[in-house]
Every structure is written in C-alpha cells, then in structure tokens.
C-alpha positions as CSV (number, residue, x, y, z in Angstrom):
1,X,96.5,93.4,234.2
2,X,98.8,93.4,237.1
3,X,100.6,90.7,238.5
4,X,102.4,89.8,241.5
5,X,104.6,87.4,242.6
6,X,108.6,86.2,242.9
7,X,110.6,87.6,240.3
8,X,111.9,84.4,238.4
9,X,115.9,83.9,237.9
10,X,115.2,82.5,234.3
11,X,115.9,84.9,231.5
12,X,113.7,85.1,228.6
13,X,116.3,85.6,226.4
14,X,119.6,83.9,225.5
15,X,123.0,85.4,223.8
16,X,124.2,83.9,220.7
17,X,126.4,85.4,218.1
18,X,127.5,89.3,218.0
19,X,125.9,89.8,220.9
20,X,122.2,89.3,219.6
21,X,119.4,87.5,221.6
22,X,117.1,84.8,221.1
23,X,113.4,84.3,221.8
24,X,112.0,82.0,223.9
25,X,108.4,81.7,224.4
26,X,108.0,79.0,227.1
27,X,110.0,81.3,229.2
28,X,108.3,84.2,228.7
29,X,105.2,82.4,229.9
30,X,106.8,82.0,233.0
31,X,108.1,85.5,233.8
32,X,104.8,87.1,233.0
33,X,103.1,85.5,236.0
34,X,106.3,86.5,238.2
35,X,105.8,90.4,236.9
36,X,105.5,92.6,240.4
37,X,104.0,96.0,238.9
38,X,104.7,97.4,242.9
39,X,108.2,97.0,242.0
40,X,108.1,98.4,238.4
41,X,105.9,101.4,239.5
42,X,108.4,102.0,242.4
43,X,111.0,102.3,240.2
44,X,109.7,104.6,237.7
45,X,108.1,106.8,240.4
46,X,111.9,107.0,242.0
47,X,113.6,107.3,238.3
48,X,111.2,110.2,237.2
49,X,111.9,112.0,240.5
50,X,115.3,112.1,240.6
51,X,115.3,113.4,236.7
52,X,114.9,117.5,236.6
53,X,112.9,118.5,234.0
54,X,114.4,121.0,231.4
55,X,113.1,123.9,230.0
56,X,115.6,124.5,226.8
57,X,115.8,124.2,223.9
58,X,112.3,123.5,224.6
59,X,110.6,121.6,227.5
60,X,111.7,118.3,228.3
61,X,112.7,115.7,230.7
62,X,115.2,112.4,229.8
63,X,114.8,109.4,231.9
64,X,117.9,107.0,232.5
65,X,117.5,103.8,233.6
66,X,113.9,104.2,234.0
67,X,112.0,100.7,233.9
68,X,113.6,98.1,236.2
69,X,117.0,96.4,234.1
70,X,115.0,92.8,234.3
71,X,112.2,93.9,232.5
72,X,113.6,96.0,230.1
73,X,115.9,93.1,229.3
74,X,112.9,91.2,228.5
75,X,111.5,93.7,226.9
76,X,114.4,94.0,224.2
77,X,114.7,90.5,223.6
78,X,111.1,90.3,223.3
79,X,111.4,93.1,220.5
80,X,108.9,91.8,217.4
81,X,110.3,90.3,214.3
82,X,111.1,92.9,211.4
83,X,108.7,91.1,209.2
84,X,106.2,92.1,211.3
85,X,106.2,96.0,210.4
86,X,105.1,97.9,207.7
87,X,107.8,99.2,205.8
88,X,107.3,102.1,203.8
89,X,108.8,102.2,199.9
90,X,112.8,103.3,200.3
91,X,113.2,100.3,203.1
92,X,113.9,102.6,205.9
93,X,110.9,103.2,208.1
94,X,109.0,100.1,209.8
95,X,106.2,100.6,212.2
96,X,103.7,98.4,214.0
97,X,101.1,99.7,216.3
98,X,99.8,97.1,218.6
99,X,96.4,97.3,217.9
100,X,93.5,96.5,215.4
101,X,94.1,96.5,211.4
102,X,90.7,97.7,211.0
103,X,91.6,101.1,212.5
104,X,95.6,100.8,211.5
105,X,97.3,99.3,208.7
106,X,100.2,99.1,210.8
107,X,98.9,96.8,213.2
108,X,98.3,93.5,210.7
109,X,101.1,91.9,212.3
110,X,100.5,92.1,215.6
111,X,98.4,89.4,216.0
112,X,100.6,87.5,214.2
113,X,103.2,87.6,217.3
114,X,103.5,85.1,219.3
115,X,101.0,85.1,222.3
116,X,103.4,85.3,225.0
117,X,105.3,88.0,223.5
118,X,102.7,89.3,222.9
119,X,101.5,89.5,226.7
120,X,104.3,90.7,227.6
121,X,104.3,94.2,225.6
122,X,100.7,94.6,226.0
123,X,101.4,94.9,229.8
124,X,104.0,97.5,229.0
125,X,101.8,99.5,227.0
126,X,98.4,98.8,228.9
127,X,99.6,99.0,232.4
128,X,103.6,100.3,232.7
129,X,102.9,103.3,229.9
130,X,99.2,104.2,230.4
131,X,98.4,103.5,234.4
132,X,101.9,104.4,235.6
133,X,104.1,106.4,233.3
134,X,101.7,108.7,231.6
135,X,99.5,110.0,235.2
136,X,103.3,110.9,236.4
137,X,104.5,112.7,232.8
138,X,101.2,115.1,232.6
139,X,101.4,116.0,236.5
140,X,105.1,116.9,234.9
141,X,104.3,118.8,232.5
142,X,100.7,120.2,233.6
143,X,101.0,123.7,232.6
144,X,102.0,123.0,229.0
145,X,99.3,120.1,228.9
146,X,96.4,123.1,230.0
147,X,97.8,125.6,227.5
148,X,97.4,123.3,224.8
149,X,93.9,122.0,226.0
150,X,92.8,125.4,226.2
151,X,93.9,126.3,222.8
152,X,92.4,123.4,221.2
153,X,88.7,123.8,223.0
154,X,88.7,127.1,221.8
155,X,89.5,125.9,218.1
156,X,86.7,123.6,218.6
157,X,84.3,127.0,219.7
158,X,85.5,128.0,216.3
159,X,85.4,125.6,214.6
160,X,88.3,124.7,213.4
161,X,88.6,121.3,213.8
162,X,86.7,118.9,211.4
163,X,89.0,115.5,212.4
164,X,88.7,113.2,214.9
165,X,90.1,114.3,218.7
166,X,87.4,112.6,221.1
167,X,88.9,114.2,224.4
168,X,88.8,118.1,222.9
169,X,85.1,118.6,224.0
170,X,85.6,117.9,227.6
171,X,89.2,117.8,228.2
172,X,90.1,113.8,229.0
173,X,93.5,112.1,227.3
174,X,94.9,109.3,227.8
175,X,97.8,107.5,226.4
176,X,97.7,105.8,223.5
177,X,98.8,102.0,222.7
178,X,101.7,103.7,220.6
179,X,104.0,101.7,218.3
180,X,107.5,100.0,217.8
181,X,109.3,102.3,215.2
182,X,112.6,101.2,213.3
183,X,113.8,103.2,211.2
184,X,117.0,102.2,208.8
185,X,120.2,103.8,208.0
186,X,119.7,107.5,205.5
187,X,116.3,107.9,207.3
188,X,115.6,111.5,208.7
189,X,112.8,113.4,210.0
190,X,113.4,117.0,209.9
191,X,112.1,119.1,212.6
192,X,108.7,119.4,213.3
193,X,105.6,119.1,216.1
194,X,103.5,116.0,216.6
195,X,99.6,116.4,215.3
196,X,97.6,118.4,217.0
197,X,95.7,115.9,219.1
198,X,99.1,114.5,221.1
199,X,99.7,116.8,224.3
200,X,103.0,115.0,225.6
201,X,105.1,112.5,223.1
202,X,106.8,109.6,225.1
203,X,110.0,107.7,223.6
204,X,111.5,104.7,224.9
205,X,115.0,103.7,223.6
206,X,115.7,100.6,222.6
207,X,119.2,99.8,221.2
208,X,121.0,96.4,220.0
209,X,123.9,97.2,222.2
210,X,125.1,99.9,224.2
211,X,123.7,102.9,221.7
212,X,125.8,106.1,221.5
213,X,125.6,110.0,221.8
214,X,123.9,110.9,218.7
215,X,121.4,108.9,217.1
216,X,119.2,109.8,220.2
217,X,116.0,112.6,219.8
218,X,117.4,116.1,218.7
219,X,116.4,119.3,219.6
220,X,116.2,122.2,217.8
221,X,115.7,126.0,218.9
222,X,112.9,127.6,216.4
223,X,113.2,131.2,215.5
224,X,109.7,131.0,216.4
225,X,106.9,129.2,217.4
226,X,104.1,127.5,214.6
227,X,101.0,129.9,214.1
228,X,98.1,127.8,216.2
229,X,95.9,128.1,213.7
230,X,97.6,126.6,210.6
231,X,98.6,123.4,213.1
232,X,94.4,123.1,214.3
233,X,92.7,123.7,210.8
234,X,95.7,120.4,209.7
235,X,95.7,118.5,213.2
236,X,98.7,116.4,211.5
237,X,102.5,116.5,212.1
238,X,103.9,120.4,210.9
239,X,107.3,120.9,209.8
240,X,108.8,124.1,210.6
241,X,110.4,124.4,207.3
242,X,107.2,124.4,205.2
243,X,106.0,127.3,207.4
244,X,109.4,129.2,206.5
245,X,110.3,129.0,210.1
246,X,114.6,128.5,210.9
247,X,115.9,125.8,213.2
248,X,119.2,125.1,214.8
249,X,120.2,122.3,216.0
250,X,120.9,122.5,220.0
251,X,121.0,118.8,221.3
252,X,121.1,115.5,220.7
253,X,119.8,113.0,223.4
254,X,122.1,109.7,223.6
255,X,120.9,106.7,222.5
256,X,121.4,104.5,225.1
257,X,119.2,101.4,226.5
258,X,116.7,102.3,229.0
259,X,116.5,105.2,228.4
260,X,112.9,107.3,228.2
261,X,112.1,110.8,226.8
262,X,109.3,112.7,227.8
263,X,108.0,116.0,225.7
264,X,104.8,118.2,226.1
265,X,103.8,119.0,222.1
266,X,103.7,122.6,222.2
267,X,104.2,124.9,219.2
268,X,107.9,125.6,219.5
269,X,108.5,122.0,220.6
270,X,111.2,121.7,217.5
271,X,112.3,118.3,217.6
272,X,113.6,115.6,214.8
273,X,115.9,112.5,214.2
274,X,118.3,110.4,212.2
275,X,119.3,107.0,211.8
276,X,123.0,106.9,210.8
277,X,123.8,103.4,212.0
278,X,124.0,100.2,209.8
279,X,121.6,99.2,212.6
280,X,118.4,99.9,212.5
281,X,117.0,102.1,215.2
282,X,114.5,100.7,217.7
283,X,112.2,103.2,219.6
284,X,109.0,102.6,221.3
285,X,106.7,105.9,221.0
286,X,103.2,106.6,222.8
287,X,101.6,109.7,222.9
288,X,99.3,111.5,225.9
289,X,96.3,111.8,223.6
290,X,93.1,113.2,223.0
291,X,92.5,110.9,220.0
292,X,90.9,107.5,220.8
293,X,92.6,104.2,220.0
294,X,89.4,103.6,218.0
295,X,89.7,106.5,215.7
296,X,91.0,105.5,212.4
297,X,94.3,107.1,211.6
C-alpha cells in the first residue's frame, strides 16, 4: 500500500461557488501514484511530538495540522457523496464505514464510490491511520491502553463478556477501518464512553471551511467514573446519565480543518458533541480495537 514518488502540482480538486470543491477522478488517479508515505509518516511523527498530551478533564491529546496540507486537501475534496451514507430517521446522522455490507449496513455505499476515491481513502485508513497513526497513539497513551486490557481479560476470567472482542483473550488491537460521520444541525450526543472493545477513539476534523471554536469534541468532568462491570456485561456505548452519574461541561475542542483528536476510552472518559451549524459536520472516526473488522456490528 505505500507509494512513492514526486509529489504532483495538480490538485484533485477545483473551487467553484461558495467556496465548495469539485471532484475529479482522472486526477485523483494521478496523485495516488505520486503519494510519498516517508513524507506523510514524517510529518505526523513530528506533529504528534510537538503536541503534549493532557491529562484533564480526562486524558487527551489534540493534533493541529497533523497530516501534510496536500493530502488533507485531497482528502476533503475527496469527502464521499451524502447519498452515500446511511441516514438514520430525523435526517441528522449519516454514516458510512468503508467496509463490507455483509458485516455493516453502513457500508452499502462504499462500493458504490468511485474507484479512485475510493483508493485514495482506503490508503488513509489502511496505511496513514492503522500502520502510522495508531502504533504512535497507544505508545501515547500505554498506561491507560494496559489498564483497560487488564480489566477486560479479567472480565473474560469471569465471564462477563458473551459479545464479540477477538483481541481480549490474548491482548492484540488494532485499528479499525472506522467511518465518515456527518451529522446535521439539532443532532447531539450527550456524554458518554465508547463500547467496551475500543481502547483509544481517533477523530479527524473535517470542515467545509475554516470550522470554529465550538462544534469541535467536548469534554466533560464526571462526578465519577462508570462502574466496570455494568460497561463489560453491555460492551456498547454508556451514557453517564442513565447510570445517574453528573457531568459538566469543561471544554470544547475547535473545529478546525486538520485537525486530529486522540482519546484512550477509559471509564471517566466523559466526552459528547453537537452540531449547531446549518452545515453538516464532517468527522472521520477509527477506533484502537480489540473487535475485528469481520465481526458483525
């Protein structure tokens, strides 16, 4: 999957009104076999270094200009076409997962994309998220990742868990393929933890135009962290409220392009998000897992 070579001065995309891009395939082609990975793993190496990782409200890091500007500008043009997702019922969540529909529902339109673009973000997921992003994010955020791996092999001793989490037995992860999320404007997730089989949650902003300061990941501070237990015996996402546990809002992350934030999941890892723009918001999320792509969801 990786690729060498000159970095072409051809865009793949092209502004036309209100500031909006359009796709071109044909030039896509060409910029995947001019794709340096050196050069992209170089830069996220140098990005992820220079950004300190936070321990409040909970553990974190935020990545600014994290992948090279080129390729994330290729990237967001190459952003899949809204009729692609799955919508849910009110119109304001859409999700594809770039993967099979036999394990997914979300993925049927993937392979309806268009080959090139297509090539283009399975690189991003395949090599950029899951060779070079994700080995640096759990050397991070290692003593979090072993808690949590602990916790959940001893869960499996007793036994607690009856879903599927190929990695508990022996310990391997691995991120998964992830998916593009949009959500639309009155959509809210209230805080909560990600299911119990996702050690670090990964979020990569992608906005029409410069973002803003608050439609970005919030953090909350818990009054307390989520009993273990309750969250194994489940394994799926747990909102603090339904356990009758507080939250205050402490922080929001701004939404601004190129921009990556980074997460371990552990049990007072309060975090949530809106969508108050007329725009819908674009986020690319992948998970450190020990759930295999090929368990059905």
């Amino acid at each position: 999957m990786m690729r060498k070579g000159r970095r072409s001065s051809v865009r793949l995309y092209r502004p036309v009104a209100r500031g909006r891009v359009q796709y071109n395939e044909f030039t896509v082609s060409n910029l995947m076999s001019g794709i340096d990975a050196r050069v992209i793993q170089r830069h996220v190496e140098s990005r992820l270094a220079s950004s300190p990782a936070l321990e409040q409200p909970v553990p974190h890091v935020i990545v600014t200009e994290c992948l090279p500007t080129d390729f994330y500008r290729d990237l967001a043009a190459a952003w899949p076409a809204i009729d692609l997702f799955k919508r849910d019922k009110a119109g304001r969540k859409y999700d594809l997962v770039p993967g099979s529909a036999t394990i997914d529902s979300r993925s049927a339109g993937w392979e309806r994309m268009p080959t090139a673009q297509r090539a283009l973000w399975d690189f991003f997921v395949a090599h950029v998220n899951c060779e070079i992003v994700a080995p640096l994010l759990v050397r991070l955020f290692n003593r979090q990742v072993q808690e949590r791996l602990r916790y959940i092999q001893e869960a499996l001793a007793d036994g607690l868990v009856e879903y599927g989490m190929a990695g508990a037995r022996d310990g391997s992860y691995r991120a998964n393929v992830g998916r593009f999320m949009m959500r639309a404007h009155g959509y809210e997730l209230k805080p909560h933890v990600d299911s119990m089989p996702y050690l670090v949650t990964v979020l990569h902003y992608f906005p029409d135009d410069e973002g803003d300061n608050h439609s970005g990941t919030i953090f909350y501070k818990a009054e307390r962290p989520l009993d273990f237990r309750a969250c194994v015996r489940d394994g799926s996402t747990q909102y603090f409220h339904d356990a009758g546990i507080a939250c205050t809002e402490v922080m929001r992350v701004p939404f601004r392009p190129n921009t990556m934030v980074a997460f371990p999941n552990t049990l007072d890892a309060a975090h949530g998000s809106v969508a108050p723009g007329a725009v819908p918001r674009k986020v690319f999320q992948y998970h450190i897992s020990l759930k295999g792509d090929d368990e059905k969801v």
